[in-house]
N, C-alpha and C positions, 0 to 999 in steps of 0.2 A: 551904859547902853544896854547891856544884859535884861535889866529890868525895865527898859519902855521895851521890850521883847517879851519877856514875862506879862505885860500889858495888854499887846496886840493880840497871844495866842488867846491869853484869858476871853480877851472882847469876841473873837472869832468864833471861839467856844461857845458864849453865851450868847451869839445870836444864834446859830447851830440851833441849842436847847431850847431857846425861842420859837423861834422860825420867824422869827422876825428879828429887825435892827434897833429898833425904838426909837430915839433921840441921836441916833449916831447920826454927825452930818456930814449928806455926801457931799458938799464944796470943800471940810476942811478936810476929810479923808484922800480927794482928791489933789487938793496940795499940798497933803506929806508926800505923797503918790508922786506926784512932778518934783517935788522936793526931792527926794531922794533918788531917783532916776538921775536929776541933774547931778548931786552928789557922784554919784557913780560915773557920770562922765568928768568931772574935773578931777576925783581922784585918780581915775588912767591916762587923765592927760597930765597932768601936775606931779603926783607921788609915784603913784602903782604898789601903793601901801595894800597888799595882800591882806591883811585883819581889817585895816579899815574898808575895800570893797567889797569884801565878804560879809561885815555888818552892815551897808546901805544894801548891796543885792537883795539878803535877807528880809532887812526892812522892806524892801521894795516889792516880795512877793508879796509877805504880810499884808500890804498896803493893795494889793492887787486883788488880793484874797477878799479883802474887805470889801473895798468897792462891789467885785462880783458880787459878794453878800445882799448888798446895799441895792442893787440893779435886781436880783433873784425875788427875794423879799419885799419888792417896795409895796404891792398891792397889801400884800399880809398886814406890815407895818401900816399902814392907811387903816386896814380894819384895828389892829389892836390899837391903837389912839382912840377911834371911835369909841371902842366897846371900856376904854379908860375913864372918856367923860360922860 
């Protein structure tokens, strides 16, 4: 799990140095997003496994992080495509 953590700061990072997202897609960014929101509710109703709500919370800013990203940047991301093709 460590390392799709390692993944998301990476991606977060490099649209940062971008200013844009590129190819990142916000349908499926958005259902890790729900995904693991969901996670975080059935592990405090089911376990109350403290490592494991602490890795979806995490995941779940990540994933918040992103999206903002993805909503901040979308005009940018529209021109760097163009100026692609």
């Amino acid at each position: 799990m460590e390392l799709f953590f390692l993944h998301q700061v990476s991606q977060i990072a490099e649209n940062f140095r971008n200013g844009h997202t590129g190819q990142l897609s916000f349908i499926m960014v958005l259902l890790l997003l729900f995904t693991h929101a969901a996670r975080i509710f059935t592990t405090l109703q089911e376990t109350g496994d403290q490592y494991i709500l602490a890795i979806f919370t995490l995941s779940t800013v990540f994933n918040i992080t992103m999206v903002t990203q993805i909503l901040y940047y979308w005009n940018a991301t529209i021109d760097a495509q163009k100026k692609k093709e």
